[in-house]
Structures are given as C-alpha cells and as structure tokens.
C-alpha positions in Angstrom: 140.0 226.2 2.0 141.8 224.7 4.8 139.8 223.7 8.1 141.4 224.7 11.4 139.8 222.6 14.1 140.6 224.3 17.7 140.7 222.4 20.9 137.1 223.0 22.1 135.7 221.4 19.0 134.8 224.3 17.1 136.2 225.2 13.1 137.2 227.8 11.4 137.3 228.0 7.6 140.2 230.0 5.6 140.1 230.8 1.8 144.3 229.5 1.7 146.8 229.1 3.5 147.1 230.6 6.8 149.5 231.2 9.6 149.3 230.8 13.5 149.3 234.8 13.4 146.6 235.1 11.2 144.4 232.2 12.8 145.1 234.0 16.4 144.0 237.2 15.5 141.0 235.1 13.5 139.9 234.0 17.3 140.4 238.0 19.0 143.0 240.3 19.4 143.9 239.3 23.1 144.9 236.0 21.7 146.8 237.7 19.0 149.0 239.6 21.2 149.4 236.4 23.4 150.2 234.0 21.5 153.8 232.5 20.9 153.7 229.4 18.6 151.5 227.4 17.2 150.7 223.0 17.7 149.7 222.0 15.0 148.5 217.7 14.5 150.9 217.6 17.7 154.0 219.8 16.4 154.8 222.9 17.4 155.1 225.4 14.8 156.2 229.2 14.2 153.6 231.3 14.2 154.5 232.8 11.0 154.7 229.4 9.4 152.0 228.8 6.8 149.1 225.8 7.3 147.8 224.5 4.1 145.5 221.6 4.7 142.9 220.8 7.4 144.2 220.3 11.0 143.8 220.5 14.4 145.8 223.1 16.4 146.4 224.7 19.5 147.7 228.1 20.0 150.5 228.4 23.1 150.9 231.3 25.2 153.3 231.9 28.1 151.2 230.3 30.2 151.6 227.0 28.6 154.4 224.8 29.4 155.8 224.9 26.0 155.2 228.6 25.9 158.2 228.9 29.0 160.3 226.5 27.4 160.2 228.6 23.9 160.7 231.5 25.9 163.8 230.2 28.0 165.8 228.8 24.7 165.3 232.2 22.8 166.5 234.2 25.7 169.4 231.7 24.8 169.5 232.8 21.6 169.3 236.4 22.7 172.3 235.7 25.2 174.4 234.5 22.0 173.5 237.6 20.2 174.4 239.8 23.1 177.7 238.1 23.5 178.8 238.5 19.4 177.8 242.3 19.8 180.1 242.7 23.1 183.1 240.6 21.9 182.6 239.6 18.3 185.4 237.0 18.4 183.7 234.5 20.8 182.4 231.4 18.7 179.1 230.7 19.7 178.1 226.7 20.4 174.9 225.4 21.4 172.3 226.9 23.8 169.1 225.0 25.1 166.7 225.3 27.5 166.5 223.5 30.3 164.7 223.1 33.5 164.0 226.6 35.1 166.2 228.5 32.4 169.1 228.3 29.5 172.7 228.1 28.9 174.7 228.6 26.0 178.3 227.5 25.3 181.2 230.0 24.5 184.4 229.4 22.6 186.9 232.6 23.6 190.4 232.7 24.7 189.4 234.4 28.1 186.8 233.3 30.7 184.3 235.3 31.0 183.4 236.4 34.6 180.8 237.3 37.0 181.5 240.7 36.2 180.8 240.1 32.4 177.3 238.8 33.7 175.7 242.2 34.1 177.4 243.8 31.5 175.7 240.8 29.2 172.2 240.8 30.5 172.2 244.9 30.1 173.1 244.4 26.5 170.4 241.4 26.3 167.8 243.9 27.6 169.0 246.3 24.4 167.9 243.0 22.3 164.4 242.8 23.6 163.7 246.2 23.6 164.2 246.0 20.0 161.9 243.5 19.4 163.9 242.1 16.4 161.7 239.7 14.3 163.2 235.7 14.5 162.7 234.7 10.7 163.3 231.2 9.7 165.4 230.2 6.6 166.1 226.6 5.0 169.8 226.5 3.9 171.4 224.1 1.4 173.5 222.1 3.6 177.1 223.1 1.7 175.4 227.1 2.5 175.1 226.7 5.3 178.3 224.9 5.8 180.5 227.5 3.7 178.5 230.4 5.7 179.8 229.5 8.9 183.6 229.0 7.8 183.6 232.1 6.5 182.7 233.9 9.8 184.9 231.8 12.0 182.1 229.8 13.4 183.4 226.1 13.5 181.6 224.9 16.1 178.7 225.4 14.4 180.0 224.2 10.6 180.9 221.3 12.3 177.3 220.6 13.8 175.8 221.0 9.9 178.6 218.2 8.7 177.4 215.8 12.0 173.9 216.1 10.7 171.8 213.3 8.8 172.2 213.9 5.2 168.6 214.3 5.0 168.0 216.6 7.8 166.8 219.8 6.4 168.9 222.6 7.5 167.2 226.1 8.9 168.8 229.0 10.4 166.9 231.7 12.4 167.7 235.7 11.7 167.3 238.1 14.9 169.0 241.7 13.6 172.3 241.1 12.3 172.7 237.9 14.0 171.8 234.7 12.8 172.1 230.8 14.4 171.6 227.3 13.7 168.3 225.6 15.2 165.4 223.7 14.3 163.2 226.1 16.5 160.2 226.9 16.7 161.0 230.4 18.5 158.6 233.2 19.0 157.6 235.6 16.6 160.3 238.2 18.0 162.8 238.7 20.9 160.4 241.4 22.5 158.3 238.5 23.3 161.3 237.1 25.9 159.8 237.7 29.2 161.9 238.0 32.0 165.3 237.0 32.7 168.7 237.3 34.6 171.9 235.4 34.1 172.9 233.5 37.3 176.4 231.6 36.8 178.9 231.1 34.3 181.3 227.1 34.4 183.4 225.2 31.9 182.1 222.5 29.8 183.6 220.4 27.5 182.5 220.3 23.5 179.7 217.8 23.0 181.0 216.3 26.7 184.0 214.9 26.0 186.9 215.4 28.4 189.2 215.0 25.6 187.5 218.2 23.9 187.7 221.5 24.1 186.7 223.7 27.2 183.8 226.1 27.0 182.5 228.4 28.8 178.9 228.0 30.2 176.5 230.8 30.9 173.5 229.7 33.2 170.7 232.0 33.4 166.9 231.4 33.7 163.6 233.1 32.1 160.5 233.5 32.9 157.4 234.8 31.2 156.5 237.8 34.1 158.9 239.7 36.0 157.1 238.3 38.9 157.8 235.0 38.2 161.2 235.7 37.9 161.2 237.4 41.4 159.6 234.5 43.1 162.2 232.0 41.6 165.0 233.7 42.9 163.6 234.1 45.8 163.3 230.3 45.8 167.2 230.0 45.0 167.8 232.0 48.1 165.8 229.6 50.1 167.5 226.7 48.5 170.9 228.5 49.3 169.9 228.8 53.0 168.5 225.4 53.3 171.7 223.6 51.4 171.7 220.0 53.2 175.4 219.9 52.6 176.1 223.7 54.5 173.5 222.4 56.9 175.0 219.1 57.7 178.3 220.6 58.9 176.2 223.3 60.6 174.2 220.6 63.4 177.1 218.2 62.9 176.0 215.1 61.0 177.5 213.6 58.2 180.9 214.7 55.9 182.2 213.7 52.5 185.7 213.1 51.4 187.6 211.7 48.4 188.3 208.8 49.6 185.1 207.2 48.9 183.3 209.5 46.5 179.7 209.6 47.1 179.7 207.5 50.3 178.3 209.4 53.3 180.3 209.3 56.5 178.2 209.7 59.1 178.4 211.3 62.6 176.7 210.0 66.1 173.7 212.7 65.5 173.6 212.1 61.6 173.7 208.9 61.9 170.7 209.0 65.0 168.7 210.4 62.4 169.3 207.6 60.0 168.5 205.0 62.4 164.9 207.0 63.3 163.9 207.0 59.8 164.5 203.0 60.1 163.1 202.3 62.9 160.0 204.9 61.6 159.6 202.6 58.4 160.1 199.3 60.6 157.2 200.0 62.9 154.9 200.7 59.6 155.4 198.1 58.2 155.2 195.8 60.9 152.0 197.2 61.1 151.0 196.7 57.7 152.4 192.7 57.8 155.4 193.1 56.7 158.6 190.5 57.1 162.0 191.9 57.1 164.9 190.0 55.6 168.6 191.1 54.8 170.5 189.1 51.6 173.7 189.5 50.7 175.5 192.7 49.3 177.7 190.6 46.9 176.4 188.1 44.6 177.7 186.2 41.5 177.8 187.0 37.9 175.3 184.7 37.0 172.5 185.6 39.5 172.8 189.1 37.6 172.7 187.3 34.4 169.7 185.3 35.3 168.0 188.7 36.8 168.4 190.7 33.7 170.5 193.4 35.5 174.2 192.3 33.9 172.1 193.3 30.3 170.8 196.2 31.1 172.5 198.1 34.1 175.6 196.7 33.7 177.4 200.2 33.8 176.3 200.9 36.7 177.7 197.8 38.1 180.2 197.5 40.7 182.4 193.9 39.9 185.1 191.8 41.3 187.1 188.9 40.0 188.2 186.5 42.6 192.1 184.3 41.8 189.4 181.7 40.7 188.2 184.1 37.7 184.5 184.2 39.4 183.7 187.4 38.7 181.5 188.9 41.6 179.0 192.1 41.9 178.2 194.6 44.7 174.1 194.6 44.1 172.7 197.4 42.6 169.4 196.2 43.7 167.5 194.3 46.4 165.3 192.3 44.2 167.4 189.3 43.2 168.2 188.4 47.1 164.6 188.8 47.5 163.1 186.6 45.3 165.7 184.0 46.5 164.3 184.5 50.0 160.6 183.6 48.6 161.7 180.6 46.9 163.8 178.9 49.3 160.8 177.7 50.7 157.7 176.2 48.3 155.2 178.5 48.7 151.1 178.1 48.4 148.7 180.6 47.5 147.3 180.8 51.1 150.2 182.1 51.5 150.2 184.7 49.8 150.4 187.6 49.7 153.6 188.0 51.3 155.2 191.0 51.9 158.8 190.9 52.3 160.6 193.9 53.6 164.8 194.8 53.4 166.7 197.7 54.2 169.5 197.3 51.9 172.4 198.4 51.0 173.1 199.5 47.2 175.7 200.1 45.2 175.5 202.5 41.7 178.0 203.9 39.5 177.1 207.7 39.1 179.8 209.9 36.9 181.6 211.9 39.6 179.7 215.3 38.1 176.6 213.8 39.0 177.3 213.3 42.9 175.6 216.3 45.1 175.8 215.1 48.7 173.4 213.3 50.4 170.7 213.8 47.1 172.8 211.8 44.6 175.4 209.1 45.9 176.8 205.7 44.7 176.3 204.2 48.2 172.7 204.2 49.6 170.2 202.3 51.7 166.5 201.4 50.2 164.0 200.5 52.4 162.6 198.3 50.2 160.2 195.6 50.1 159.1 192.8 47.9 155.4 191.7 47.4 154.2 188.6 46.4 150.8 188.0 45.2 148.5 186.4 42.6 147.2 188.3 40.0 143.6 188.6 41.5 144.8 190.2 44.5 147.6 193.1 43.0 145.4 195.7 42.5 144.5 195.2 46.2 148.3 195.3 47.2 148.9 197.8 45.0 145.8 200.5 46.5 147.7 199.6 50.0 150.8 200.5 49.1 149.7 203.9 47.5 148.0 204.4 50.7 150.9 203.5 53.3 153.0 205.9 51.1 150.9 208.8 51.2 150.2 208.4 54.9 153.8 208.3 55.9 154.5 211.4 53.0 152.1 212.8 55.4 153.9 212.1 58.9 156.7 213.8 57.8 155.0 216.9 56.7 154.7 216.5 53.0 151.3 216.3 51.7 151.3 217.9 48.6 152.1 214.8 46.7 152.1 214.1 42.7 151.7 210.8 41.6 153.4 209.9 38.0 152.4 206.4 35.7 155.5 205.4 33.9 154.6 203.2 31.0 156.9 200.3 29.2 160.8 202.2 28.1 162.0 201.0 25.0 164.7 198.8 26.6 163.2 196.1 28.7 162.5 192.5 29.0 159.3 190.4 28.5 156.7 190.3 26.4 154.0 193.4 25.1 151.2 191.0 26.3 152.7 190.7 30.0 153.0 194.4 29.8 149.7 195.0 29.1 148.5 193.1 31.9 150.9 195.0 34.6 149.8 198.4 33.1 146.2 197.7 32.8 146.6 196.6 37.0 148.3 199.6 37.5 146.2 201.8 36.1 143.9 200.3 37.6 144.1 200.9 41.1 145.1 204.4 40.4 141.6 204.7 39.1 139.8 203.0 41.5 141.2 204.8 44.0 140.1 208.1 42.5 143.9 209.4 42.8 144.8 212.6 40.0 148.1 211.1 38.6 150.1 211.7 35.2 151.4 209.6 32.6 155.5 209.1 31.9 155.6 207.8 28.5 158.3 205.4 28.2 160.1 205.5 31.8 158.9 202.3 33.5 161.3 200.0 35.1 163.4 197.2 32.5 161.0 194.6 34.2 157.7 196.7 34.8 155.6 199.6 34.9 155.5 201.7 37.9 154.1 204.7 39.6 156.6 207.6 41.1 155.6 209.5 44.0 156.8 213.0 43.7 157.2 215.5 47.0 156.8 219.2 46.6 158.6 221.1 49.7 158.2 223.9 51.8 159.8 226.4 49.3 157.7 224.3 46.3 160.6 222.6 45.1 159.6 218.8 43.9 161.2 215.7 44.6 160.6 211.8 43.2 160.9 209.9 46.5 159.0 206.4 46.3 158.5 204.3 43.4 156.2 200.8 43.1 156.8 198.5 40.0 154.4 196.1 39.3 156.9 192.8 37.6 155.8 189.5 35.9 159.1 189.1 34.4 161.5 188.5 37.0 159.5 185.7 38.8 159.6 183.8 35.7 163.4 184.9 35.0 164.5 183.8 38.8 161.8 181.0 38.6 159.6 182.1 41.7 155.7 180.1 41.8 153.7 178.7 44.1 151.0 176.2 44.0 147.9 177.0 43.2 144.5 175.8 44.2 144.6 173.8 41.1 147.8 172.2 42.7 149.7 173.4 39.8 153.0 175.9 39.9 152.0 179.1 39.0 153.9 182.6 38.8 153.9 185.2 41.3 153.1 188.8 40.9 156.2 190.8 42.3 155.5 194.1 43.3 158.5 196.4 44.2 158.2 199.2 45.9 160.3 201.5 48.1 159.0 204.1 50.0 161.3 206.8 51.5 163.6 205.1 48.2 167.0 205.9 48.9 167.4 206.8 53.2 170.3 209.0 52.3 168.2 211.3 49.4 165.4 211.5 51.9 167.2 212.8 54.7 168.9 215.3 52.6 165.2 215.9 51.4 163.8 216.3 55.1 166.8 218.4 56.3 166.0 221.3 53.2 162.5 220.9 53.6 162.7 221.7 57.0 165.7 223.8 56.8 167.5 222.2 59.4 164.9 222.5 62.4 163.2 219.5 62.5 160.5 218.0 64.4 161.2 217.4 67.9 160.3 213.9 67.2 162.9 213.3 64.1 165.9 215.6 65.7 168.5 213.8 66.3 169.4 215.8 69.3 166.1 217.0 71.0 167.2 219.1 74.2 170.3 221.1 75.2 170.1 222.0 79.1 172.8 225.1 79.4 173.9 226.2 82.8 174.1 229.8 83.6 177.0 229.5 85.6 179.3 226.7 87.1 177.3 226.5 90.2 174.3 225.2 88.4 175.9 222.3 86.5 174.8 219.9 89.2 171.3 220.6 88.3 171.4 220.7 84.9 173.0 217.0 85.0 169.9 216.5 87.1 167.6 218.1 84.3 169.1 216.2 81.6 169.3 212.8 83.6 165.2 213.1 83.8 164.8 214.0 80.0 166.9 210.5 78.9 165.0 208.9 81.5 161.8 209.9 79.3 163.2 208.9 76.5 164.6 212.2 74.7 167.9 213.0 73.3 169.2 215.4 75.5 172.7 216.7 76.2 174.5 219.5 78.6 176.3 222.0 77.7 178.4 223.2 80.9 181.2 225.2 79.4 182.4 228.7 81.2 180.6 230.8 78.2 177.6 233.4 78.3 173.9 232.0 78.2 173.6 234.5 74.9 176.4 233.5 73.4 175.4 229.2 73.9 171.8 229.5 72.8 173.3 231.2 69.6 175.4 228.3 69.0 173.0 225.6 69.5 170.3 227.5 67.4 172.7 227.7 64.7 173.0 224.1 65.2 168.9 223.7 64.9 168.3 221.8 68.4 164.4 222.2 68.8 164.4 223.1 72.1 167.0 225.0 74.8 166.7 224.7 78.5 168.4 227.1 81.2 169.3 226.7 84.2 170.5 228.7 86.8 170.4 229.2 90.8 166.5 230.3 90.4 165.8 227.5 88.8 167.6 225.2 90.9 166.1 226.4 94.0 162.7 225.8 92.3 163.6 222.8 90.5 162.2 224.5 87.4 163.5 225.1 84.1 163.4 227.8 81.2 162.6 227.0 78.2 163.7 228.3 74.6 161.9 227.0 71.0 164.5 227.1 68.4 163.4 230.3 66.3 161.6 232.2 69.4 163.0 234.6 71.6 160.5 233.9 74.3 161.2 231.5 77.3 158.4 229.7 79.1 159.1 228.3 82.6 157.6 225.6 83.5 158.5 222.9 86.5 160.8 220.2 85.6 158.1 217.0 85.7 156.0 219.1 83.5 158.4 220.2 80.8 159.8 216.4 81.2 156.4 215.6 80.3 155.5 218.1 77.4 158.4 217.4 75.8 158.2 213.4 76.1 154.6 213.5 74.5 155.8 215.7 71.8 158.7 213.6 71.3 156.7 210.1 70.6 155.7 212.0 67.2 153.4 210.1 64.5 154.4 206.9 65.5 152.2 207.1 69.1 149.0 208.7 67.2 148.8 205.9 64.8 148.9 203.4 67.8 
C-alpha cells in the first residue's frame, strides 16, 4: 500500500499502484480535470504513469511553470503531427520548448512559407480538438532504430544510434503519429492550451554549418487564450519599441560590417552615452568611490595568472607581436584593477576601498548572437572594484544592493528581481573559500530583508554573485547589474594588506557593475521608454521651430537662452510647414517642441508642444527657460 505524501504534509494511502490520474481525482475532481503531470521525489512524471512505493509528489497544472513548459513542447509535437498530415514527405527533427513557445525542425525539399503558417496552425487546431491520447512506449533500441528507416525518418534513426547505449528508448503515440522523446507530455493534445505559429527560419542539423539546412517553425503557447492575446500584444510593443528601428528613427548610433557588433555612435547617441557616465560618476562619487582607467591590452601571462586564459579563453581577443609575445584585448576590468590596488601597500585603515573604471571590453560572441545595442563584442562596464576585509563585506555588499536599486529607480525601473547564483561546476578555488563568499552573500541578502531567488550553478569562475534583473514598461525582464563576491583572485594576483596584527592578509574583492554593459542599458532605456525619454536623459531636449522666415531671429534668441540654462536645444529654421516639422521631430522623440512666430516674438513668449500631446501651453520665455531647466537637472539635483 503505497504512501503518497502531498506538499502540505498530509497522506494518502492506496491499496497498489497508482497513477498521477488516479491520485488527482483521489484529491477532487477540479484537480482531476487540471492536472497535467505529475513530480514525483522531484521528477516529473506522466500522469498515467504508475507509482509503486511511498513518495512525495506534487501534481502540476497550467498554472505551474512546468505545466507551460509541458504545454509549449507538446504543441511542438502537435506542430510535427500537423505537418506529416499536410505533406507526409517532410522528415520531422527535433522540437523543444523554449522560452515563451516551441519550434520544431523540418527536413523538405521546399521551404515552407508564411503562407503555410496558417494553413498549419488550422490543421494543429484539428489535432486538439481531437483530443488524441499521448501514450508512452519503451522500444528496444534496434526497434526503434529499424522503425524509423523504414518510414524515411533518418533524422530521427540517427538520434537513437547517437544515444548512450544504456539510455532507455520511449516513443510517444498521438493518433497515427508517433515521435521520439523522453517526455513527460500531457495526458492528451486537448489539453494544449493556446497557440499561434509566429515565424518560420533555417537552421542547420544539430548546429553545424557544415550540415544540412532545416527549416525552423517558431510559434508560442500558452495555457489561456488570454494569455496568448496579452503576449502578442507584447510582441507588438516590442516591435514598436525595437532600439535598433528606434535608433535610426532620433538619429543615434548605426551598425555596419566592418566591425561586427561595434556600435558607431552619432553626436546625439553618443550624448546619451556620455549622460549615463557622468549619471554613474556623480553616484559614485557620492558613495566614495575612486575612478581609475587600466589598460585595454595586457599580456598573456597576466590572463594566465588571473584565471581568465583557462577559462574564457574563447572569448578572447589575442595578438602576437614580431617578438612572439602574444597580447589580449581584456575581456574584463578586474585584472587592471587589482594591479591598481597593489601598486601601492595597502593597510587595513585603508580599507575599504572602492575603486571605480569605466572600461572598455572586448568578447567574442558568434555572429548569430549579436542583436544591436543588447548583445555586442565591444562594450563599456561601469565597473568598480571593492576592497575590504572580511568583517566588513557584508556591509559593502548591503551598500551596493542599495546604490543599485536606487539608481534602477532613477531611471524608472522599480520593479526589480534579485537572483543568488551559487558555485558553476567550472571555477577556481577551493569548496571551503566558497562557502565563506556564499554564506556573506546570502547573508546580506537576508539581513536586508530583500525577496531574491536562487541560480543553481551560475556564479562567476571566481565567485558567487547576485544578478539584478529589470522588468520594463511592457513586462519584459532584463539582467542588468551583477556583484561577485571573490577570494580567489586576490590570492591569484597576490593583492593583501597589513593587518592590525601587522601581518599580510588577503583582501575581499567585490565586483560589481551596475548599469553592466552602457551599450545593453541604453538599448534597455530606449525600449523601455520607447524612444521618448526623460527630459533629463534625452539627448536632444528642445527643438524651437519657426513659423516662418521672419521669426528665425527670435527663435536663435529662444534657443541661445535654453543652452544658456544648460539644455540641449537646437533650431530648426527650414522653409517647411509648423505641421509638417513637429511631425518630424516627434517621430524623432524630442520631449519637448517650441514655436515661434511673429506673436510670439512681439511678446517674447513661446508655445510649447510635449512629445505625445496635441496641446500647446504658452508661457513667457524666462518662465519656460526656467520650467524646463528644473526639469532638466533630473535625479541627479533631488539626491543633492
């Protein structure tokens, strides 16, 4: 009589075995019908799937993480079953989930098209609305094998040779189709909630260029037809707020293939670059911060000596010089840093000390991986070293979570998740350091009283850290800053200081970057804002437009007085309608347009436009000068 234990402690006794159905409906029939697998001691199970020993289990329903993710890699499944019905010839590949939705790879002699896409998803409906069991079978391997041959799938005869020789082999049945998976899957494909294919792109076989192409269907799933609604609602969002579409729209920054994933930036662009800097400066020389600049090229062996040639040597920009010294382009700040600290011998009153550097970085990304400003190979950190002792990190640590969230804040974001990422498999140093970095991690998390989650297994090589994770204005999340708590390199790079005792002692090193790559975080600010940004962080504040010719002495006055205050402004004289030049400079998302014209030179008084409203407000020139110069000195002047 197996014992099921459920999550809120209480048991249930069974005279045998017993499935994930039968324990549902056990518990009530609401759970019955909503349930879609089954954890059992921490695996997730069919429900159909016999339990014949005592355990502990947890029934998943759509509104479970793992529920979605089941849903979105059988409306995979289903997509592969569609496409064998409409053209029986295709070979079908592999098909997971992934974030948001599925794909599945196609073999076929013609591409399929956007026009296939509804023709597919109508026949995919057909599949859910028959409600076809999923039944699991173990195979022999050579079955299984010979089974595929025979219908002409080699794709997926070859995936059953590629397998461990002990891996047991299980096939899933849905109608007359059947596929290759380890599941779990739910107990039919009526339970496939709601769905709609999106994009279809080639793909190489198992990613090699030298294989095959494929053809990709995207599509994404959802467990409510609600859900599915909002989400592409949020893809036309994200389509409107594109950073790349955007920054050709207000004119600041461009691409080309000259120097893949390197941003060339324009005078505005590049204005609102040098105001996130000068932002992040002023904090930080608030908070005691010293800024430093090291070099962008250093020599094998300080790479060696850091740990990096080891471990992120691929992503490693090199050079050999006619001497055979081979040189690399830094990946990271932290080497230059620590050779900073310990250029000078250092005592423990003076620590800690906090050593800021906005530096330059170099990364090999694969070209497929570049997306404009949010992935790059070229890209400034604002980053910042910490020394300390040991008795004061958690201290340092509490006041870097606490600059990080203020400034998240400043810039409108303060919905903000942090994530604990815990020792990877590949690093350096020893379990007993580790514990000691974790455990002071953790700790000021939790004395801080801060909600955050745990990321098995993706610290740094050298340390834990904690990630710090924005969610925008269309609910879209983004990892921004990072703070990695390090005993390893101090002792690799030999930092210490001298201790009370008058001894050398190691360092704590603390790493942390807070916007974490400027480039990424102006893409980030540009979608979140879509395009119209704060008065105080747009690169070009005010446009004065004259009405006619006769006025353009004035508006050279008007803008004179707003650069006098400090503002970005510019004219815009050119023999064009009013209409048509506020049309252009809204679609170029300057905050705020000002026109002028014989009334409001006579007056000396201007009109003024907010990007979005069709209202003008006139106001005298001081006065508007004024408003606008207030407005203008942003976070910065309220933290004062």
């Amino acid at each position: 009589m197996p014992k099921i234990k459920l999550p809120d402690g209480s048991e249930r006794a069974f005279e045998g075995a017993v499935t994930g159905a039968e324990v549902a409906a056990d518990i009530g029939p609401g759970l019955a019908k909503a349930a879609l697998l089954i954890e059992v001691d921490g695996v997730l199970r069919d429900l159909s799937l016999p339990i014949e020993s005592d355990a502990s289990v947890r029934l998943i329903t759509a509104k479970d993480d793992e529920g979605l993710e089941v849903i979105r890699h059988d409306a995979a499944h289903v997509l592969a079953e569609a496409v064998k019905e409409l053209w029986p010839d295709t070979q079908v590949t592999i098909g997971p989930s992934i974030e948001n939705g599925f794909y599945y790879d196609f073999s076929r002699e013609t591409p399929f098209t956007t026009d296939d896409l509804a023709v597919i998803e109508a026949r995919m409906a057909e599949i859910v609305k028959r409600d076809e069991p999923l039944v699991r079978e173990v195979w022999e391997r050579s079955e299984g094998i010979r089974f595929f041959k025979e219908k002409g799938e080699h794709y997926k005869a070859q995936i059953i040779e590629d397998l461990p020789a002990d891996e047991e082999i299980t096939l899933y049945r849905q109608g007359d189709f059947i596929d290759l998976c380890r599941g779990p899957h739910l107990p039919s494909t009526g339970k496939v909630g709601a769905f709609k294919l999106l994009s279809v792109a080639g793909a190489y076989w198992r990613g090699g260029s030298r294989n095959e192409m494929l053809q990709r269907i995207y599509g994404t799933a959802w467990a409510t037809e609600k859900d599915l609604k909002a989400y592409l609602h949020r893809l036309e969002e994200a389509e409107k707020r594109d950073h790349r579409r955007l920054g050709r729209e207000m004119d600041l920054f461009h691409f080309q293939e000259e120097a893949p994933g390197a941003v060339f930036w324009h005078p505005k662009g590049w204005r609102l670059f040098r105001s996130l800097v000068g932002y992040m400066r002023a904090r930080q020389e608030r908070a005691d911060y010293v800024e430093i600049n090291t070099p962008e090229i250093m020599d094998r062996s300080m790479w060696e000596a850091s740990g990096h040639w080891d471990t992120f040597r691929e992503h490693m920009y090199t050079t050999q010089t006619e001497d055979e010294r081979v040189f690399a382009i830094k990946p990271m700040n932290c080497p230059g840093g620590v050779q900073v600290y310990r250029h000078t011998q250092r005592s423990y009153r003076d620590l800690p000390i906090r050593m800021a550097e906005f530096g330059k970085v170099h990364r090999y990304e694969p070209s497929g991986a570049l997306h404009g400003l949010m992935r790059v190979r070229a890209f400034t950190q604002d980053d910042a070293h910490i020394f300390c002792t040991e008795d004061q990190m958690q201290d340092e640590c509490r006041d870097v979570v606490e600059l990080v969230l203020s400034i998240y804040s400043d810039f409108g974001f303060d919905d903000v998740a942090i994530k604990f990422a815990d020792r990877p498999p590949k690093r350096i140093g020893s379990d007993a350091v580790w514990d000691k970095l974790e455990s002071a991690l953790r700790g000021a998390l939790d004395s801080m009283d801060h909600d955050y989650t745990v990321n098995p297994g993706e610290g740094a090589f050298y340390g834990p850290k904690l990630e710090f994770v924005l969610r925008d204005a269309i609910g879209r999340e983004w990892q921004c800053g990072t703070l990695q708590v390090d005993l390893n390199l101090p002792e690799r790079l030999d930092a210490t200081y001298i201790g009370e005792d008058g001894a050398k002692h190691r360092p704590v090193m603390l790493h942390r970057a807070l916007f974490g790559s400027l480039e990424r975080f102006t893409g980030i600010l540009i979608e979140h804002y879509g395009g119209a940004l704060p008065l105080w962080l747009s690169p070009l504040q005010v446009v004065v437009a004259s009405i006619t010719n006769d006025n353009d002495a004035y508006a050279l006055e008007v803008v004179a007085a707003l650069r006098a205050s400090g503002l970005q402004a510019e004219t815009d004289l050119r023999y064009e309608k009013i209409g048509y030049k506020v049309r252009e400079h809204s679609l170029a998302k300057v905050p705020v347009i000002m026109a002028v014209g014989q009334r409001e030179a006579d007056a000396r008084t201007v009109a003024v436009r907010r990007l979005g409203s069709k209202e003008q407000e006139f106001l005298a020139l001081e006065e508007a000068v004024a408003r606008l110069r207030d407005e203008a000195a942003g976070p910065l002047a309220r933290r004062a």
